[in-house]
GUKE-527965 format. One line per 4 residues: number of its first residue (from 1); for each residue x, y, z of N, C-alpha, C, CB. Coordinates in Angstrom, 1 decimal. Each point is the difference from the previous one (the first is absolute). Last residue first. Glycine has a CB too. Layout:
BEGIN
NUM> X Y Z X Y Z X Y Z X Y Z | ... $
This chain:
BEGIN
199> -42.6 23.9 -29.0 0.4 -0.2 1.4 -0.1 1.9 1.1 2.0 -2.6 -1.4 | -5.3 1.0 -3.5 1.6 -0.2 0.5 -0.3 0.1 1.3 1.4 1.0 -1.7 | -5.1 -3.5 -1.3 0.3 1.8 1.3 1.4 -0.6 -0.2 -2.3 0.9 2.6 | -2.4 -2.7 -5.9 1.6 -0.3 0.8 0.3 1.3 0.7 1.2 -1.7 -1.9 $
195> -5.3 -1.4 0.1 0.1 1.5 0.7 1.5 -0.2 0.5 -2.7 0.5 1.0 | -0.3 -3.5 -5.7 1.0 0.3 1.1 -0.3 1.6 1.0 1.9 -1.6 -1.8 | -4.3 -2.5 -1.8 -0.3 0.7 0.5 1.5 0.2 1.4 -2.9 -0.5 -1.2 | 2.3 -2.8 -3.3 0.4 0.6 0.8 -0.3 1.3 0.8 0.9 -1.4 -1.2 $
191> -3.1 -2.6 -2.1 0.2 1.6 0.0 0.7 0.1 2.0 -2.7 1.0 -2.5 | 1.5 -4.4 -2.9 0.1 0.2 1.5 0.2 1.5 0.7 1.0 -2.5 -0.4 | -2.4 -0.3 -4.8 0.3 0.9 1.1 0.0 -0.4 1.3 -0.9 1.3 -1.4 | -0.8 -4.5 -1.8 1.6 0.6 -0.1 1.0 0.9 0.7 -0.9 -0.1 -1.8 $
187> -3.9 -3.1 2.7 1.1 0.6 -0.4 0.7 0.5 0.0 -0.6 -0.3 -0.3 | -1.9 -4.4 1.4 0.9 1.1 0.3 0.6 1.4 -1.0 0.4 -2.1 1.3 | -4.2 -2.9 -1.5 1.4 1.1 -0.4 0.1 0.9 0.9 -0.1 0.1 -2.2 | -3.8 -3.9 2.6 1.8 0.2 0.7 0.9 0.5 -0.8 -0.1 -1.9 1.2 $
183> -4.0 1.8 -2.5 -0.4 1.1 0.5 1.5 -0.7 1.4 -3.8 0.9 -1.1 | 4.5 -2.3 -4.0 -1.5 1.0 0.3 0.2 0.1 1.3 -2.0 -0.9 -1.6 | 5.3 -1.0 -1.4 0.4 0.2 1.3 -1.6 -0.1 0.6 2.6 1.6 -0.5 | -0.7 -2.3 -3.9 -1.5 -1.1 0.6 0.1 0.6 1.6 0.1 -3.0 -1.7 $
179> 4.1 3.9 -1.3 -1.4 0.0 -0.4 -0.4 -0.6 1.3 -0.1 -0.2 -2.7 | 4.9 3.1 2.7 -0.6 -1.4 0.3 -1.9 0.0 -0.3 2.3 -0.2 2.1 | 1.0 4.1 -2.6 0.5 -0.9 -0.7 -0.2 -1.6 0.7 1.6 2.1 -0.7 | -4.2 2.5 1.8 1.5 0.3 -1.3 0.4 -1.4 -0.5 1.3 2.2 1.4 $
175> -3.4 -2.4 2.6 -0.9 0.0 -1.3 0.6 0.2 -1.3 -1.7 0.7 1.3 | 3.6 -2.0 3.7 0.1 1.0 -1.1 -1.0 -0.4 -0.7 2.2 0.4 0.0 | -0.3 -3.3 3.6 -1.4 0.7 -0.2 -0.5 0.9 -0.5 0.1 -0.6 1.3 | 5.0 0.4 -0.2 -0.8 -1.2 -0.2 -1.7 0.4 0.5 2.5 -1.6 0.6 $
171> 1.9 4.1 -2.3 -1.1 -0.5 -0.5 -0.5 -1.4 0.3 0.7 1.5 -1.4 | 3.6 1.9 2.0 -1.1 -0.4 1.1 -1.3 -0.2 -1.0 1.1 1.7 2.4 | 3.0 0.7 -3.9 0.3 -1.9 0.0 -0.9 -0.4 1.1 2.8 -0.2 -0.5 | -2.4 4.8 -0.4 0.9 -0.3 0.8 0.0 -1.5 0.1 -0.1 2.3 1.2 $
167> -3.4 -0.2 -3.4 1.3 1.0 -0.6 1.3 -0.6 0.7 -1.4 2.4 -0.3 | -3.0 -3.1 1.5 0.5 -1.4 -1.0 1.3 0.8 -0.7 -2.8 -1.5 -0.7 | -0.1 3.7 4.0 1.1 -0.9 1.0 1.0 -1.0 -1.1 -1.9 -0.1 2.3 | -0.3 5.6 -2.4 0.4 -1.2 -0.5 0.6 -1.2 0.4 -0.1 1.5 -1.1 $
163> -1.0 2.9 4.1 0.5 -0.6 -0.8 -0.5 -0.9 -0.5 1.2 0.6 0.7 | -1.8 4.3 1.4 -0.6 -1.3 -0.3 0.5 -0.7 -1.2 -2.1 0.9 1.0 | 2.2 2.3 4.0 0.9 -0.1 -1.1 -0.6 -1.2 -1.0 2.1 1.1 1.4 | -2.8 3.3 2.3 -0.6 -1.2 -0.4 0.4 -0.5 -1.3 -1.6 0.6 1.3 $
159> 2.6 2.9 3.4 -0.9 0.2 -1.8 0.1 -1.8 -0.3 1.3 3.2 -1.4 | 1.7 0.7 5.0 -0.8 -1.3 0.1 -1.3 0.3 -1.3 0.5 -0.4 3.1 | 3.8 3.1 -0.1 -0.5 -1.0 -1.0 -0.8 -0.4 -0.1 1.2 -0.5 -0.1 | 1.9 4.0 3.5 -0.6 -1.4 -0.1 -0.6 0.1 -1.1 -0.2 -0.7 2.1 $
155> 4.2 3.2 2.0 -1.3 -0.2 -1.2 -0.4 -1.3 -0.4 0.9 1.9 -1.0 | 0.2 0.2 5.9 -0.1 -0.8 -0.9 -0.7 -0.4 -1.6 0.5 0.0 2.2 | -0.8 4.1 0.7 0.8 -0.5 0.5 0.9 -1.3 -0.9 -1.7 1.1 2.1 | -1.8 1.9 -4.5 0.3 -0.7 1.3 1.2 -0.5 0.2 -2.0 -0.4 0.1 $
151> 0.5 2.4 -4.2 -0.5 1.1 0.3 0.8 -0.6 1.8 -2.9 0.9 -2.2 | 2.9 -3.3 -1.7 1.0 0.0 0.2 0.2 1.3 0.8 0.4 -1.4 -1.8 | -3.5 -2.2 -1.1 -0.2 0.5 1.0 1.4 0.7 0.4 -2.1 -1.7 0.4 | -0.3 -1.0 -4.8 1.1 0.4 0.9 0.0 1.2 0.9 0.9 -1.0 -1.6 $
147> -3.7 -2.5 -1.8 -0.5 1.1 0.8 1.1 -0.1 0.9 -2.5 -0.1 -0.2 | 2.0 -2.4 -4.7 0.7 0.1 1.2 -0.7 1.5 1.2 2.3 -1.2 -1.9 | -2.7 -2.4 -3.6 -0.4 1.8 0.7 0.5 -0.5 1.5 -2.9 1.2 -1.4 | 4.7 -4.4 -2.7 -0.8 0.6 0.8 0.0 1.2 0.6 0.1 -1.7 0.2 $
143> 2.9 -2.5 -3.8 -0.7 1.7 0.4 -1.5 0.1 0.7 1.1 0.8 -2.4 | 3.2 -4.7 0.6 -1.1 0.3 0.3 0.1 1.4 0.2 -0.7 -2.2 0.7 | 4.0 -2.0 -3.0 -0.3 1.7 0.5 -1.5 -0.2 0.4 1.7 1.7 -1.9 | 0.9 -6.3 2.3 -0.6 1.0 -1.1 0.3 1.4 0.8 -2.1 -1.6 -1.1 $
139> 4.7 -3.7 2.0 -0.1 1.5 0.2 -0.6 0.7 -1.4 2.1 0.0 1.9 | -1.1 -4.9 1.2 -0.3 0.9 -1.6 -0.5 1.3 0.1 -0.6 -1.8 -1.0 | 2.2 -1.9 4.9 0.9 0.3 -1.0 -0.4 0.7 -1.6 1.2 -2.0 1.5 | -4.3 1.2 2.4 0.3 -1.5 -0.9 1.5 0.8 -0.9 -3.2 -1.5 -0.5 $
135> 0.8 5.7 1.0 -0.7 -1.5 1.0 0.9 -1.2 -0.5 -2.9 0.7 0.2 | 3.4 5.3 -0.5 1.3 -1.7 -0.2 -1.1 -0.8 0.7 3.2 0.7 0.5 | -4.2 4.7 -2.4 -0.1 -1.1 1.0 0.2 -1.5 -0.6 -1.6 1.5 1.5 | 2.3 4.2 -2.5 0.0 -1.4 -0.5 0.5 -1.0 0.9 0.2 0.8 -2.3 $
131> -2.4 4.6 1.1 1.3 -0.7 0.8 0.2 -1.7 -0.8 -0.6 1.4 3.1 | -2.1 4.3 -2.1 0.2 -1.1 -1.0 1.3 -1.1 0.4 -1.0 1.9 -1.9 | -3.5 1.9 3.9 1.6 -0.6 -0.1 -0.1 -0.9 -0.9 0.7 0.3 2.0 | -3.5 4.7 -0.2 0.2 -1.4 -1.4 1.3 -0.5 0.0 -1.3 1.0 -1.7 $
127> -1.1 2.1 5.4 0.8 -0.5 -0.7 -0.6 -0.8 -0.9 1.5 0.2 1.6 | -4.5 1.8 1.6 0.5 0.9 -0.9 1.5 0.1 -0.4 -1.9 0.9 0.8 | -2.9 -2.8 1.5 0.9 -0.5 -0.8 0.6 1.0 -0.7 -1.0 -1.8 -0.1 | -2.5 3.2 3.5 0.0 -0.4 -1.0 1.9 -0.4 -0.8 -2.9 1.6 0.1 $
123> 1.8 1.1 3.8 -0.6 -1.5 0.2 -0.6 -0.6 -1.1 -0.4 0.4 2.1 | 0.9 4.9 -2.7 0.3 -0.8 1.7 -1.0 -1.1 -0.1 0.7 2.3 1.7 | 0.7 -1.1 -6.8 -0.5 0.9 1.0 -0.1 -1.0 1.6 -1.4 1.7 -2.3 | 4.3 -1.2 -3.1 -0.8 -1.2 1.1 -0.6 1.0 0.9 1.7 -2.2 0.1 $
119> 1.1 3.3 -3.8 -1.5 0.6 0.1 -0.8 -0.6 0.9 0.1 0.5 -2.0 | 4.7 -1.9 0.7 -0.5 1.7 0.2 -1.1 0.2 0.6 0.9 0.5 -1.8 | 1.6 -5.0 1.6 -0.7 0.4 -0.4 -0.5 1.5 0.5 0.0 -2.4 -0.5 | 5.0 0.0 0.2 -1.0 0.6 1.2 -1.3 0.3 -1.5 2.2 1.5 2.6 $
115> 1.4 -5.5 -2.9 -0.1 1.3 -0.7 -1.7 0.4 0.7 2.0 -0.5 -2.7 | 2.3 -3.3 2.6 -1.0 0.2 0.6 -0.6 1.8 -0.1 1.1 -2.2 1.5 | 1.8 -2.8 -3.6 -0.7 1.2 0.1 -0.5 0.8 0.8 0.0 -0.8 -1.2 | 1.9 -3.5 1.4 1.0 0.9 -0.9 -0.7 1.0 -0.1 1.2 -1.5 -1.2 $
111> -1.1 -2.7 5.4 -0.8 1.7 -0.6 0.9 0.4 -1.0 -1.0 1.2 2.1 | 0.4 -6.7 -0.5 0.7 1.1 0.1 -0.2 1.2 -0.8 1.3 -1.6 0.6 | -2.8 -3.4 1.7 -0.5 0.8 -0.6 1.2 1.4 0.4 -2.7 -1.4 0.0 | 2.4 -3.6 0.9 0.5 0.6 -0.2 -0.6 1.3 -0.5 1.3 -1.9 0.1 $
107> -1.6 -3.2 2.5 -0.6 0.7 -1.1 0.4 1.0 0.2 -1.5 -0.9 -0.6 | 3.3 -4.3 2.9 -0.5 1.7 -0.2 -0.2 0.8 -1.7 1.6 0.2 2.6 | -0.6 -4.9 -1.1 -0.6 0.5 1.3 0.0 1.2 0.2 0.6 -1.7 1.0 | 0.0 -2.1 -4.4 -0.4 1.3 -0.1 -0.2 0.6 0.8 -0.6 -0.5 -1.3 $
103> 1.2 -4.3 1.2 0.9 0.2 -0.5 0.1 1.6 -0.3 -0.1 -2.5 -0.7 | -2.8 0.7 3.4 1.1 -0.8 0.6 0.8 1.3 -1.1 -0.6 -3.4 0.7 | -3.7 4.4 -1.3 0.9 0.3 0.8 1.3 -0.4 0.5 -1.8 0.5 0.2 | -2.0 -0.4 -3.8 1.0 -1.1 -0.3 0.9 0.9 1.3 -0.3 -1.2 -3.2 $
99> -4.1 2.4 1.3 1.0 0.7 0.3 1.1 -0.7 0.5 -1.4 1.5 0.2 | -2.4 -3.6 -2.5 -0.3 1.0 0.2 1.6 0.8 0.5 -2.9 -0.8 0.5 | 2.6 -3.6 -1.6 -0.8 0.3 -0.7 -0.2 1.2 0.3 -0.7 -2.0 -0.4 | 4.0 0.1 2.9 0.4 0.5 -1.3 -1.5 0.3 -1.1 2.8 -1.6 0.4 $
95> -3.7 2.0 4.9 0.6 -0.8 -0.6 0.4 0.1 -1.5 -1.0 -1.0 1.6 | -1.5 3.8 1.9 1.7 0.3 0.3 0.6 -1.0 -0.9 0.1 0.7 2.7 | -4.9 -0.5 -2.4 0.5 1.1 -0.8 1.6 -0.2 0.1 -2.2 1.8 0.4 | -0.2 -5.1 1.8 0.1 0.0 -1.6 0.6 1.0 -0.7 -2.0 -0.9 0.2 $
91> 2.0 0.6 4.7 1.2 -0.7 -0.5 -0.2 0.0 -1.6 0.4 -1.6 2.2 | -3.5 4.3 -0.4 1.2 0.7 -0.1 1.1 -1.0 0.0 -0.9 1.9 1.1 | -3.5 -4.4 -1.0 -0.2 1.3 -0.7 1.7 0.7 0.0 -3.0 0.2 0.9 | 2.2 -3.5 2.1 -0.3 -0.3 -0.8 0.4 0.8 -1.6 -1.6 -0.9 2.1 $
87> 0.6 2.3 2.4 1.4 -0.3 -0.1 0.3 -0.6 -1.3 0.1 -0.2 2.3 | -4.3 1.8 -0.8 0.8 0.9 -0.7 1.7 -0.3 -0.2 -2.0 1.5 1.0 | -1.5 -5.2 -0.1 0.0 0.9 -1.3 1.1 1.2 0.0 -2.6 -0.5 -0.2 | 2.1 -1.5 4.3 0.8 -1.1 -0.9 -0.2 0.6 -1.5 -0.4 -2.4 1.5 $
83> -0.8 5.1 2.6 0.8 -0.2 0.0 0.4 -1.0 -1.2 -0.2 1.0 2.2 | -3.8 2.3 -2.6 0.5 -1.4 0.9 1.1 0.0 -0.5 -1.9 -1.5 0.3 | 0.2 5.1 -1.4 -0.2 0.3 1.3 0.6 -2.1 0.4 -2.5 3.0 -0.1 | 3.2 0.8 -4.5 -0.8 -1.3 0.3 0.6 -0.3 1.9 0.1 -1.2 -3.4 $
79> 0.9 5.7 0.8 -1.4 -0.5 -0.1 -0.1 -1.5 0.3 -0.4 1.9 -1.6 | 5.1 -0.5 1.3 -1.0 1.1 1.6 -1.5 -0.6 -0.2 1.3 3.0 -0.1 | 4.2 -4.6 -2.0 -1.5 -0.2 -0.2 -0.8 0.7 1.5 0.4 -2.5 -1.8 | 5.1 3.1 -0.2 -1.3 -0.3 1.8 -1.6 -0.2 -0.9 1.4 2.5 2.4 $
75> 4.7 -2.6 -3.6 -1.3 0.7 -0.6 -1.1 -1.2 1.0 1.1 1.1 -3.2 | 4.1 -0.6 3.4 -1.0 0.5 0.7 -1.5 0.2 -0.2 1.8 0.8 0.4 | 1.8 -2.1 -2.9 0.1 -0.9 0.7 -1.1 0.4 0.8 2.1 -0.6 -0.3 | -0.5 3.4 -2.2 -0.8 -1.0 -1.0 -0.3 -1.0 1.1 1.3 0.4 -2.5 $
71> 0.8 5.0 3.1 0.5 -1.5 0.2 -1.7 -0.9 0.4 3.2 0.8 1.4 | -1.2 4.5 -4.4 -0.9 -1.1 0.8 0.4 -1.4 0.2 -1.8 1.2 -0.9 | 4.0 4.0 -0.3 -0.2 -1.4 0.2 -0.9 -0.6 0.5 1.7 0.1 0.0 | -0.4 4.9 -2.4 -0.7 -0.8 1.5 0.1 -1.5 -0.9 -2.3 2.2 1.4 $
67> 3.7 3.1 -2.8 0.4 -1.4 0.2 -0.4 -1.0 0.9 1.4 1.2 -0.6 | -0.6 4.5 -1.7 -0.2 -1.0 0.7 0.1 -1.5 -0.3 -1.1 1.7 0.6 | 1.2 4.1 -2.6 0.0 -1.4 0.3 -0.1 -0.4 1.2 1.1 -0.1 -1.7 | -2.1 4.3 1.3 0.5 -0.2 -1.1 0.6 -1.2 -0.6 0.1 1.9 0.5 $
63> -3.6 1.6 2.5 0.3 -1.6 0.3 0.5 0.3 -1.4 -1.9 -1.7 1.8 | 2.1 5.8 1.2 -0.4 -0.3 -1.3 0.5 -1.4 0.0 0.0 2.5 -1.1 | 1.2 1.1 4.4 -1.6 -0.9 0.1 -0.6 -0.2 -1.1 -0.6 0.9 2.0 | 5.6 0.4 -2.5 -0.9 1.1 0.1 -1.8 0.0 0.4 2.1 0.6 -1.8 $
59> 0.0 -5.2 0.8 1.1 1.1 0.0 -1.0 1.2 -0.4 2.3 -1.4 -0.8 | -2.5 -4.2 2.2 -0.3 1.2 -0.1 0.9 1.3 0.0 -1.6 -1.2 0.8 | 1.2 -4.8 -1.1 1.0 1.5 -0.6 -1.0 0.7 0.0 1.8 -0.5 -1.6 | -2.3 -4.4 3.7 -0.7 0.9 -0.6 0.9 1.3 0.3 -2.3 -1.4 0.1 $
55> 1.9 -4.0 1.5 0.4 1.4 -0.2 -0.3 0.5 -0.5 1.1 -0.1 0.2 | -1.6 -5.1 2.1 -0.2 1.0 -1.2 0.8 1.3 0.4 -2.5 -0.8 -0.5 | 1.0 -4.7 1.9 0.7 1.1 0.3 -0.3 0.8 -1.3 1.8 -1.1 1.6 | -4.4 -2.7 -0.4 1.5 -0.5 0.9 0.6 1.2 0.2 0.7 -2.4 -1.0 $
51> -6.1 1.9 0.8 1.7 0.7 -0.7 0.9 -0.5 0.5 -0.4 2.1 -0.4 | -4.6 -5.0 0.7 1.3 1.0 0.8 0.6 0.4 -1.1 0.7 -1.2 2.2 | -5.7 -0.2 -3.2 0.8 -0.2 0.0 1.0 1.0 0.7 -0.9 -1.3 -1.7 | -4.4 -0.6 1.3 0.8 1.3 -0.1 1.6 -1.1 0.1 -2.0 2.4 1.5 $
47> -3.8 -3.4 -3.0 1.2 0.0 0.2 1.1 1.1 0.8 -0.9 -1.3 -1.9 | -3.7 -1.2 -1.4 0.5 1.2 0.7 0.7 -0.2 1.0 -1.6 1.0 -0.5 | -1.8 -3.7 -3.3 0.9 0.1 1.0 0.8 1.3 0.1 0.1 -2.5 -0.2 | -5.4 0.8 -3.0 1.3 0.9 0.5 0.7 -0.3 1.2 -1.0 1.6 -1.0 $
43> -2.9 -3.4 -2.6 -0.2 0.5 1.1 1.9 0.5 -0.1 -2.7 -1.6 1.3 | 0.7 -1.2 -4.6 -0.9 -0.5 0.8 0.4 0.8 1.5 -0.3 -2.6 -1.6 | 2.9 3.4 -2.6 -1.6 0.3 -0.6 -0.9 -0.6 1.6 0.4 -0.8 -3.5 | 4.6 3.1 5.1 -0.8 -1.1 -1.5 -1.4 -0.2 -0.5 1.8 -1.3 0.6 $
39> 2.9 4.8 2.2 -1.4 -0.5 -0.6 -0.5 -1.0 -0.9 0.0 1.8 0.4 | 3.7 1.0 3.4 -0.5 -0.8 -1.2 -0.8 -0.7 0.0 1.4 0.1 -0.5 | 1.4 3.4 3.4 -1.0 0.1 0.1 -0.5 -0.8 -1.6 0.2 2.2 2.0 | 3.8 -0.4 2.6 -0.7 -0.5 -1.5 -1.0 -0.2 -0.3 1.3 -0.7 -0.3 $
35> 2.3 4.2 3.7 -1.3 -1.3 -0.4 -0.3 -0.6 -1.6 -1.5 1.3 2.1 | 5.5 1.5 1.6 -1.1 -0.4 -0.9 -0.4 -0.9 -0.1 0.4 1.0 -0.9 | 2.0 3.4 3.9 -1.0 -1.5 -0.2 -0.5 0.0 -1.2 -0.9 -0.3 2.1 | 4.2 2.6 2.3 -0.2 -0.1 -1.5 -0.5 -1.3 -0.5 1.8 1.7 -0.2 $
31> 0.3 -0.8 4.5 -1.0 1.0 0.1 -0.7 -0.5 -1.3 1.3 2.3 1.4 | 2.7 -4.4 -0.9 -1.0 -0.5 1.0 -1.1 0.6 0.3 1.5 -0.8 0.7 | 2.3 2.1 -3.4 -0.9 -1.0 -0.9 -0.7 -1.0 1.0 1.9 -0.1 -2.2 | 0.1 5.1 0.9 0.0 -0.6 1.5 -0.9 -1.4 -0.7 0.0 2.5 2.3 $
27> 3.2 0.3 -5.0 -1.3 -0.5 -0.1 0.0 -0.6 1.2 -0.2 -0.2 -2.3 | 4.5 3.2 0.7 -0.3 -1.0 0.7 -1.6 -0.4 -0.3 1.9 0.7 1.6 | 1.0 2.8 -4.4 -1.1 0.2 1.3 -0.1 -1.4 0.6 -1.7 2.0 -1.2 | 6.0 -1.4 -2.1 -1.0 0.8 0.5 -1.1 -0.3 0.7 0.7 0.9 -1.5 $
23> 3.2 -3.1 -1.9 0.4 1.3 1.2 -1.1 1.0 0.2 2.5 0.1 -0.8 | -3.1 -5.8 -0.6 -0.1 1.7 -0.6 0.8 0.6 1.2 -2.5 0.3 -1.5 | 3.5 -5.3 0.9 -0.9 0.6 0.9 0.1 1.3 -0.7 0.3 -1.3 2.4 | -0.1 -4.4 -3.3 0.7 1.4 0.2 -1.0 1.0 0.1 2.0 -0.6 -1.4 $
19> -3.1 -4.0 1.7 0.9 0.6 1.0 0.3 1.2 -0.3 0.9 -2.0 0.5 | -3.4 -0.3 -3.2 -0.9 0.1 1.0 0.8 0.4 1.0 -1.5 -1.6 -0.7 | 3.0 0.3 -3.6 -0.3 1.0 0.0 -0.4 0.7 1.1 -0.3 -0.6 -1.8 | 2.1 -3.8 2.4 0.6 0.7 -0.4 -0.7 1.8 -0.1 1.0 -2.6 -0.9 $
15> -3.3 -0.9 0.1 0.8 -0.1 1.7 0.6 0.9 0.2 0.4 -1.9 0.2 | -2.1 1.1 -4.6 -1.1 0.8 0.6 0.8 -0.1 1.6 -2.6 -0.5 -1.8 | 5.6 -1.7 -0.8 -0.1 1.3 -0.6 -1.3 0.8 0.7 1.2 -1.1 -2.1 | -1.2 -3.3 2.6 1.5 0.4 0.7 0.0 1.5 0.0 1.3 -2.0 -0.9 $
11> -4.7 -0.8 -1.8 -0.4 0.5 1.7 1.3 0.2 0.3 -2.0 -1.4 0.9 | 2.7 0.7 -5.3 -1.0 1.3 0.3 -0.3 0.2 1.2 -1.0 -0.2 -1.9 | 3.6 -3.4 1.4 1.0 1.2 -0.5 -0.9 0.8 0.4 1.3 -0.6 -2.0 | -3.1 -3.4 2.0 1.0 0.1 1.3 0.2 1.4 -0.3 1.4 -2.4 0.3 $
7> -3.5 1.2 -4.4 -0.7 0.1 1.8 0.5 0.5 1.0 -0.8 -1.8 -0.4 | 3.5 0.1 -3.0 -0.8 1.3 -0.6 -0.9 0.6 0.8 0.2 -0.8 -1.9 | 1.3 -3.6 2.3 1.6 0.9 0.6 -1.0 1.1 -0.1 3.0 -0.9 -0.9 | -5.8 -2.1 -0.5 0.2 -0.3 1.4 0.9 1.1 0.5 -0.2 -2.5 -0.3 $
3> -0.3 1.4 -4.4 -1.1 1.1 0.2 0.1 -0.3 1.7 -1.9 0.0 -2.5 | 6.4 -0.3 -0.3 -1.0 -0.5 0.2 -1.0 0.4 0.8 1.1 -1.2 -0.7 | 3.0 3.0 -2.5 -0.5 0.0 1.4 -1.3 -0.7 0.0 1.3 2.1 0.6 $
């Protein structure tokens, strides 16, 4: 198979993933928000992005999986105020040097763990999840703290997730693996900040 079909295949397959659906909580994904937030040596961009969709398994008001989609296409530059830079700017990020949306139009993140932190006290983070998020068709594990709410009407989420972008074939302005960058590098980290609510 040649490296073109192998492409085709993996974005078919994240299309694909992006449709099927858990048997449980809906994610109202018009109430629910995230943002981004990356950095380089000469200052910082910031951001938010739509859910196309999600869910989330509770049982006995205990989060036991889940599932949220993000649609790539959407991604919003907020800090730059003129119109031709910031447009500028999110066609860069949406292009195959950064998140290659044509062909990737969604990121994936899915819960295999989720285990109540005991000792949390009111409004302090008190999950630990573990899961593994799909950018560009590649999927790592990650782990984060979580502050789950499930006392209201609507429960809800929200904590901060920080990824590796060169883990997912995103290295352009990497120091990791380009010299002489000095103070136009970018790095590695990025960090997702989310508040999600069911329906």
């Amino acid at each position: 198979m040649n490296m073109k079909k192998y492409l085709t295949l993996i974005a078919m397959s994240t299309l694909l993933l992006s449709q099927v659906a858990l048997a449980g909580t809906p994610i109202d994904v018009t109430r629910s928000k995230v943002e981004w937030l990356g950095e380089k040596v000469m200052g910082q961009h910031n951001g938010n992005l739509q859910l196309k969709k999600g869910e989330v398994e509770i049982e006995n008001r205990t989060l036991v999986a889940g599932r949220l989609v993000f649609d790539m296409k959407s991604i919003n530059v907020l800090d730059i105020k003129d119109p031709k830079k910031k447009g500028n700017l999110e066609k860069h990020l949406k292009d195959d040097a950064f998140f290659g949306v044509t062909q990737y139009p969604f990121a994936i993140f899915e819960i295999t763990s989720a285990v109540s932190i005991q000792k949390a006290g009111p409004g302090e983070e008190n999950y630990e999840i573990k899961g593994e998020l799909t950018i560009k068709g590649i999927t790592h594990a990650v782990s984060f703290k979580t502050l789950v709410d499930m006392k209201s009407k609507h429960s809800s989420a929200s904590g901060k997730i920080i990824v590796d972008r060169t883990l997912y074939g995103i290295r352009y302005g990497s120091g990791k693996f380009f010299d002489g960058l000095g103070d136009k590098a970018i790095y590695d980290d990025f960090v997702i900040s989310f508040d999600v609510l069911t329906k």
